[in-house]
C-alpha positions in Angstrom: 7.1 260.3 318.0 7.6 263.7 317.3 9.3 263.4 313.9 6.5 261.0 312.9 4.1 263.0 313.3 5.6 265.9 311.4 6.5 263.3 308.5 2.8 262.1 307.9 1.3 265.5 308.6 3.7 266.1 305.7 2.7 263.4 303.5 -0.7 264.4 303.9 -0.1 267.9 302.8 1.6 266.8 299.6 -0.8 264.1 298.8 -3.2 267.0 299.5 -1.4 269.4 297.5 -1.1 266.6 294.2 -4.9 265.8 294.6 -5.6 269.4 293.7 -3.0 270.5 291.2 -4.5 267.4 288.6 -7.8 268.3 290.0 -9.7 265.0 291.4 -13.2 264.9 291.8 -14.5 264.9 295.0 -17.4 261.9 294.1 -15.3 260.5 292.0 -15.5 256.8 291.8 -13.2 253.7 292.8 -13.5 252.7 289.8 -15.1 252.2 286.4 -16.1 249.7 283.2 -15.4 250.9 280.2 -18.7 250.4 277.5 -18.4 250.9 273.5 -19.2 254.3 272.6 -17.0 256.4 275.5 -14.6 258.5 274.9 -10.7 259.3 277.1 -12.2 262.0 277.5 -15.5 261.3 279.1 -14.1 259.0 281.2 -11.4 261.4 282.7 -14.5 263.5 283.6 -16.0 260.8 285.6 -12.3 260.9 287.8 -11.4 264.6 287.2 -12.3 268.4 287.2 -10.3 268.7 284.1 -10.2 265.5 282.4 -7.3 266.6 279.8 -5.1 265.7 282.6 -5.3 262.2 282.1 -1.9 261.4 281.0 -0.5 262.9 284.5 -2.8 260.1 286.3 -2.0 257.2 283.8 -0.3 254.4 284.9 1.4 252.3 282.3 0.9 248.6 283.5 3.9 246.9 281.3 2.2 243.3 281.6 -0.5 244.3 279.8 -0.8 244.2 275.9 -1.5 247.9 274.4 -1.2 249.6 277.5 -1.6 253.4 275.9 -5.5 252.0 274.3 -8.1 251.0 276.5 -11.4 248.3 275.3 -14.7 247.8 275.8 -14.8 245.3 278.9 -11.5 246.9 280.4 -12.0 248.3 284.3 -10.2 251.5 285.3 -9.3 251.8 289.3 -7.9 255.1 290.9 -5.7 254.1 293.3 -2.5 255.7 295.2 0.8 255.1 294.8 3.6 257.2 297.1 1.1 259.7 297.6 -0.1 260.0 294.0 -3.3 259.5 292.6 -3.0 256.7 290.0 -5.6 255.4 287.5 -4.9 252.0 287.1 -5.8 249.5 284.2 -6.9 246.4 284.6 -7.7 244.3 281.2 -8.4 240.1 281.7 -9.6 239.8 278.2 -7.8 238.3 275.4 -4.7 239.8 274.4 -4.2 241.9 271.3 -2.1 243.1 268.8 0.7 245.8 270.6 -0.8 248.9 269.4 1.7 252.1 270.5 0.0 255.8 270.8 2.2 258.0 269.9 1.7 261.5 267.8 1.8 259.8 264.5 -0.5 257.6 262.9 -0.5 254.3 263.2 -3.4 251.5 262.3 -5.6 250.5 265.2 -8.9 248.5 265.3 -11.3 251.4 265.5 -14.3 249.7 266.4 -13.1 248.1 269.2 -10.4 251.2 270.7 -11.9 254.0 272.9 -10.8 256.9 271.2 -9.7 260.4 273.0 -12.7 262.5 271.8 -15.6 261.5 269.6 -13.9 261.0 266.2 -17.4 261.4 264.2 -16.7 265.1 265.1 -14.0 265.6 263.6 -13.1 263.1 260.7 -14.2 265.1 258.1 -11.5 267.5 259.0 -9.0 265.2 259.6 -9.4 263.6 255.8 -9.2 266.5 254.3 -7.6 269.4 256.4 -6.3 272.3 254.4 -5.3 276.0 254.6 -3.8 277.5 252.1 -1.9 280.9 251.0 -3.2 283.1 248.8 -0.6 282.5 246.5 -0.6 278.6 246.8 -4.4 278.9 245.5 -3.4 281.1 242.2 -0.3 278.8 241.1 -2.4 275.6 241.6 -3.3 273.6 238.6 -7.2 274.1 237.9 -10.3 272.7 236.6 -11.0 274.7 232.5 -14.0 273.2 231.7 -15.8 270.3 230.0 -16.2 269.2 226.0 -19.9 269.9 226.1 -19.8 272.9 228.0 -21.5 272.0 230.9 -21.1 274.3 233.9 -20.9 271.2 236.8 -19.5 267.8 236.6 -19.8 265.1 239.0 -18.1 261.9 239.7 -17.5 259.5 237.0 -17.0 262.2 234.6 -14.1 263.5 232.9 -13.0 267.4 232.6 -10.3 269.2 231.2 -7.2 271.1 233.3 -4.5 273.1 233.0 -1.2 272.9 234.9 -1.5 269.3 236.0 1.6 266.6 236.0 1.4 263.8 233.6 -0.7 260.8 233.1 -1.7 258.8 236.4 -1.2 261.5 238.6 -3.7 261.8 241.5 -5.0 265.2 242.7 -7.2 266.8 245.0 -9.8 269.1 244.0 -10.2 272.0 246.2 -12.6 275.5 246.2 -11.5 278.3 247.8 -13.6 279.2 251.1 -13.6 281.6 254.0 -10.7 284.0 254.2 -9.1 283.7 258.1 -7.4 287.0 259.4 -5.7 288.4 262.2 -8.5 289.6 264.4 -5.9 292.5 265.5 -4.7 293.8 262.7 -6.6 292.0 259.6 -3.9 290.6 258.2 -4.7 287.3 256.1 -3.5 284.0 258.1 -4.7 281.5 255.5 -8.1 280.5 253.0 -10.1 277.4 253.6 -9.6 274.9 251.3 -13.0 273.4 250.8 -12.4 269.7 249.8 -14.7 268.8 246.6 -13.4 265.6 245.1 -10.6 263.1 244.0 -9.2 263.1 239.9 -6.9 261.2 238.5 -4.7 262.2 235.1 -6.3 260.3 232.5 -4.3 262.0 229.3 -1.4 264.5 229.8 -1.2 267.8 227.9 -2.5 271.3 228.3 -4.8 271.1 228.6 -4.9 267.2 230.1 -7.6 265.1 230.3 -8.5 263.9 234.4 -11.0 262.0 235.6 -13.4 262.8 238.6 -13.0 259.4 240.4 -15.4 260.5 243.3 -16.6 264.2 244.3 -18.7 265.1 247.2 -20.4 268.2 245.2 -20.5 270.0 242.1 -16.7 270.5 240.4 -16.9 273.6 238.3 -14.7 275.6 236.2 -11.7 277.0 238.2 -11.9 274.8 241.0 -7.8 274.0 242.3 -6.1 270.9 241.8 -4.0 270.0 244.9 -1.6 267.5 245.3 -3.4 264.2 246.7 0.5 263.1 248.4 0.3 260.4 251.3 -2.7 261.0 253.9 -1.0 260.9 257.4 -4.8 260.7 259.5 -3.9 261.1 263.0 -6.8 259.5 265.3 -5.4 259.3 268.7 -4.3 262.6 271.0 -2.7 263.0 274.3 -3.9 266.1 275.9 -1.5 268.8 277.3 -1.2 272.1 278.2 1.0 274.4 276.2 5.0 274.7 277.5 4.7 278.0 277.1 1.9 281.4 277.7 -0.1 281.6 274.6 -2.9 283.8 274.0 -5.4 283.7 271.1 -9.1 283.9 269.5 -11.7 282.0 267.8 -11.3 283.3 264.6 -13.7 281.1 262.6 -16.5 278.1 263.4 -16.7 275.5 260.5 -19.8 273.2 259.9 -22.2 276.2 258.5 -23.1 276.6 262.2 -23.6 280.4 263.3 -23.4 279.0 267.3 -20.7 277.5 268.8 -21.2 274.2 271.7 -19.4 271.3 272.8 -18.0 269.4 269.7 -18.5 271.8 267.2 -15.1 272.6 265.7 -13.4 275.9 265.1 -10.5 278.0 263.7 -7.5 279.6 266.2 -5.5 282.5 265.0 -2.5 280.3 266.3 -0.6 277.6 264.3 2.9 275.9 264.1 4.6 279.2 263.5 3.6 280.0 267.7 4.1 276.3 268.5 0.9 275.1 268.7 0.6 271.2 268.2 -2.1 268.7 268.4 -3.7 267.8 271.7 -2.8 271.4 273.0 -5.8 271.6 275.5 -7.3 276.0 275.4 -9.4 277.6 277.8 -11.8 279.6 276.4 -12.9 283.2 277.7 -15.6 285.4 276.5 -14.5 289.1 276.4 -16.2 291.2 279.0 -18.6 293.9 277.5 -18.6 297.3 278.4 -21.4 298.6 280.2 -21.9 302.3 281.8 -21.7 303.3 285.2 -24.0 305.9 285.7 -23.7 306.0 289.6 -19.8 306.9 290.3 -18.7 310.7 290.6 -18.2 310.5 286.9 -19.7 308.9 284.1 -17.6 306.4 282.2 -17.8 303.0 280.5 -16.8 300.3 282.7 -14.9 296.5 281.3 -16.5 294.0 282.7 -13.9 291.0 283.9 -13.2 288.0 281.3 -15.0 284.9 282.0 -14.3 281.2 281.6 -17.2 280.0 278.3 -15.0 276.6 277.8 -12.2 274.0 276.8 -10.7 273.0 273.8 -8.6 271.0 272.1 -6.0 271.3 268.9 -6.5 268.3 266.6 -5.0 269.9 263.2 -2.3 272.8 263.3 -1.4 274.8 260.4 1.6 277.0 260.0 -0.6 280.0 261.0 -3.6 278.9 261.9 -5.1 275.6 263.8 -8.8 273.6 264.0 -10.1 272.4 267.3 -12.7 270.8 269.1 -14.7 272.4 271.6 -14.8 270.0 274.5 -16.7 271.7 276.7 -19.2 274.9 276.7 -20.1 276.5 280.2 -21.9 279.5 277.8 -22.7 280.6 274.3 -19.6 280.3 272.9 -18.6 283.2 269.8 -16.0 284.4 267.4 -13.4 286.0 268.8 -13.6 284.9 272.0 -10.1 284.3 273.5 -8.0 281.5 274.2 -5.2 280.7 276.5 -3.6 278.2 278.5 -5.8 276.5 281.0 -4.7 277.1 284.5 
């Protein structure tokens, strides 16, 4: 009786012990319905403290068709298995179409799939993502001019360029944007690309004739010409925590915006080159300020303690750089705040 005891008090310490490393809530519910417009994430949230932990909780049911994308109409149970907190899936609709998530792109029905975070977000970066060297800008094909001598062209128009490949080939045009550096030692880490429009090589030469098939602003005279090459649009994530410590900062918001909130999306000083990949779920921390302590025997300047202002998540790396979504915002948010690896 003995032993018994000492095995369940066991049981209940590890069950205990699980609950709190993937962080259940403690009025979580038994379950829930999924309705069009959630998100993974905001679903986690309704189950978890940290709802990038999701994938440790998910329980692939193998009898049901797309188990790694959940629909509209499909109920979500937490349950326990040996000791574990599962969250289960339970779909009695029509079947569909296997869809696997994995970390490339693959087509899925958009409309009807609950995507991981709100894609509206961060589409525009996902179309068009692009950081560039200083010296990948320069050697670029470019944009001369027009025959009439017009300083702006828009789409449907043709203008001449220099550099280009021969007839039919597709480009991107591209302006060059904000310069992202090293926050430590200024050192440049990349340029924004700032996509304008697509052209097409209408008559080859140098200069060649190209045609601006659509543009989303004004092309002008020296704007880069990028090769279009295959568009790999990745629209599903799985959240996870680094392998290894990294530490970084915000170097950079995107979108114009001059505050930074839950989904706005910015620029990390850390890309591929510190193995950074997509769904890398950040903490963020705003840097304590120094204030002075004027009541101790001496007179010095005091650091205040970091503090936790957020979570975010990597959904395009670069080899030195990365965007990401801000997920959540406990507190103003700012450039070079720093980020690391959630606890």
């Amino acid at each position: 009786m003995k032993k018994i005891l000492v095995l369940v008090a066991a049981m209940a310490v590890s069950t205990l012990v699980y609950a709190n490393t993937v962080g259940l809530k403690a009025d979580r519910p038994d379950g829930y319905t999924v309705v069009p417009g959630d998100t993974l994430w905001d679903i986690s949230a309704r189950f978890l403290r940290d709802p990038w932990q999701w994938p440790e909780i998910w329980h692939i049911n193998q009898q049901v068709e797309n188990p790694h994308l959940i629909y509209p109409g499909d109920r979500l149970r937490l349950v326990w298995k040996d000791g574990k907190p599962v969250l289960q899936l339970n779909r009695t609709r029509a079947t569909r179409n296997t869809i696997k998530l994995s970390p490339r792109a693959r087509p899925v029905h958009l409309s009807d799939a609950i995507p991981t975070v709100p894609l509206e977000a961060i589409r525009p970066f996902l179309q068009h993502p692009r950081v560039v060297s200083k010296r990948e800008m320069e050697r670029a094909p470019y944009v001369l001019g027009t025959r009439d001598g017009r300083l702006l062209s828009g789409a449907e128009e043709n203008v001449y360029a220099r550099g280009v490949k021969g007839k039919g080939s597709r480009y991107r045009i591209y302006r060059k944007g904000q310069v992202y550096r090293n926050p430590k030692n200024n050192r440049v880490l990349g340029y924004e690309a700032i996509f304008i429009g697509n052209a097409v090589v209408r008559v080859g030469g140098d200069p060649a004739k190209i045609y601006l098939s659509d543009t989303n602003r004004e092309v002008m005279a020296g704007d880069r010409l990028l090769d279009a090459g295959k568009q790999d649009l990745q629209l599903h994530f799985t959240p996870h925590a680094p392998d290894q410590q990294l530490t970084g900062s915000i170097i950079a918001v995107l979108d114009g915006v001059s505050r930074i909130g839950q989904y706005q999306v910015v620029v990390l000083d850390l890309g591929t080159n510190r193995h950074i990949e997509r769904g890398h779920v950040l903490s963020i921390h705003q840097s304590g300020r120094k204030i002075r302590d004027q009541w101790g025997k001496k007179t010095r300047s005091i650091t205040l303690p970091d503090e936790k202002a957020g979570v975010l998540m990597v959904f395009q790396p670069f080899e030195k750089v990365s965007y990401a979504l801000v997920m959540s915002a406990l507190t103003e948010i700012k450039v070079f705040d720093k980020v690391k690896n959630p606890r």
